[in-house]
C-alpha positions as CSV (number, residue, x, y, z in Angstrom):
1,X,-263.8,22.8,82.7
2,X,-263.0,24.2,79.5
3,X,-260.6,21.6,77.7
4,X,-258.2,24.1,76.6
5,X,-255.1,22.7,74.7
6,X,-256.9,19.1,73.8
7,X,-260.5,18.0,72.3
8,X,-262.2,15.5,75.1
9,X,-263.9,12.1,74.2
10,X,-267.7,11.9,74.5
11,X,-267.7,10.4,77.6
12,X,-265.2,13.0,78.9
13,X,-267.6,15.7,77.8
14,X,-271.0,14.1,78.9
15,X,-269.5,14.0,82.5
16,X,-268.0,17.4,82.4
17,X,-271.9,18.7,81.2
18,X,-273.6,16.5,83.6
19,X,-271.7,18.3,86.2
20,X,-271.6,21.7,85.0
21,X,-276.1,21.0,84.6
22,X,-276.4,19.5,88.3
23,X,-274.4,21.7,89.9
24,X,-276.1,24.4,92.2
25,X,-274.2,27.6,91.7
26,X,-274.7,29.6,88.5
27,X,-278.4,30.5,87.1
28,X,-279.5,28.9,84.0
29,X,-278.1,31.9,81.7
30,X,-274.4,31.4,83.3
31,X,-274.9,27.0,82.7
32,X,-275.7,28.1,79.0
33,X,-272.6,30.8,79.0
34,X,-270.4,27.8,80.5
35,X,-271.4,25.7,77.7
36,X,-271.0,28.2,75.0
37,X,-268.2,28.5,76.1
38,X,-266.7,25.0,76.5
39,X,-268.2,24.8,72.3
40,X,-266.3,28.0,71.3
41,X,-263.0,26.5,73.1
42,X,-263.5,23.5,71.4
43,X,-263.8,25.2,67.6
44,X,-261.1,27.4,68.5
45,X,-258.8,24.2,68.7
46,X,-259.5,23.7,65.1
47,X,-257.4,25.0,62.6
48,X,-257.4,24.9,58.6
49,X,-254.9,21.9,59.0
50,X,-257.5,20.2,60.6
51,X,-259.1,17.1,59.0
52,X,-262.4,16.3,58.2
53,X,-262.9,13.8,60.7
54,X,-261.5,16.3,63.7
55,X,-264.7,19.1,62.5
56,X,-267.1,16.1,62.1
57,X,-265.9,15.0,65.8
58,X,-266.1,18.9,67.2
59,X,-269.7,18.9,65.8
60,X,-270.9,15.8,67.4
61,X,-269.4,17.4,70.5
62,X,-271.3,20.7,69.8
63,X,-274.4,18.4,69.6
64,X,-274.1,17.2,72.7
65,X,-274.0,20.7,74.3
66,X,-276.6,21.9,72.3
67,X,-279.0,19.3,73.3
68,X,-277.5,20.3,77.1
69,X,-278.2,23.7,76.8
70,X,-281.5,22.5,75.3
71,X,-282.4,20.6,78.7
72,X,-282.4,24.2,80.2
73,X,-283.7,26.5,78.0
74,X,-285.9,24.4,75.3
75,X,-285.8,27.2,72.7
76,X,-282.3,28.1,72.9
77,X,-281.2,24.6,72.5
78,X,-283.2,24.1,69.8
79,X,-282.5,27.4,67.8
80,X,-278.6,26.2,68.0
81,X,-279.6,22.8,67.0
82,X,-281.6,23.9,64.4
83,X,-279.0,26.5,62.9
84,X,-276.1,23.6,63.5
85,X,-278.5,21.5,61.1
86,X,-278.9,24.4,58.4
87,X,-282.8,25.3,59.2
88,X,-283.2,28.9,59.9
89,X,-287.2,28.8,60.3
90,X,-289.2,28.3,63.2
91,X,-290.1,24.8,64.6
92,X,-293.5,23.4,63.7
93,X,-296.4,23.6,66.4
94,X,-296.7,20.5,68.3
């Protein structure tokens, strides 16, 4: 599922990535392409008539695949979710 023409709710979203993450076909590098994919569908659907509160509402979207890709590959997920939040260096040692 790639919402082409129109922007899904959360919830629409957090089923079609629960799916897409518990589904047995695909390797973990095709999951993240799907997703990446699904985010650059959703930004594409922005446009500079766009309002503030539509590219605040595609971020919180992209969050929520970033923190799905980051349930399959930790330091993918968190390189996106770190560049989404403006940090460009490395995450601390834990």
């Amino acid at each position: 599922m790639t919402f082409e023409n129109n922007i899904p709710t959360t919830d629409e979203l957090h089923s079609a990535v629960g799916q897409l993450l518990t589904s047995d076909h695909g390797s973990d590098r095709e999951k993240i392409d799907d997703l990446l994919r699904i985010n650059a569908n959703l930004h594409s659907q922005l446009g500079s008539d766009s309002t503030k509160t539509e590219k605040e509402y595609v971020r919180k979207l992209s969050r929520i695949i970033f923190r799905a890709i980051k349930t399959v590959d930790r330091h993918i997920g968190e390189s996106f979710i770190r560049t989404q939040d403006g940090h460009q260096d490395e995450p601390k040692a834990t």
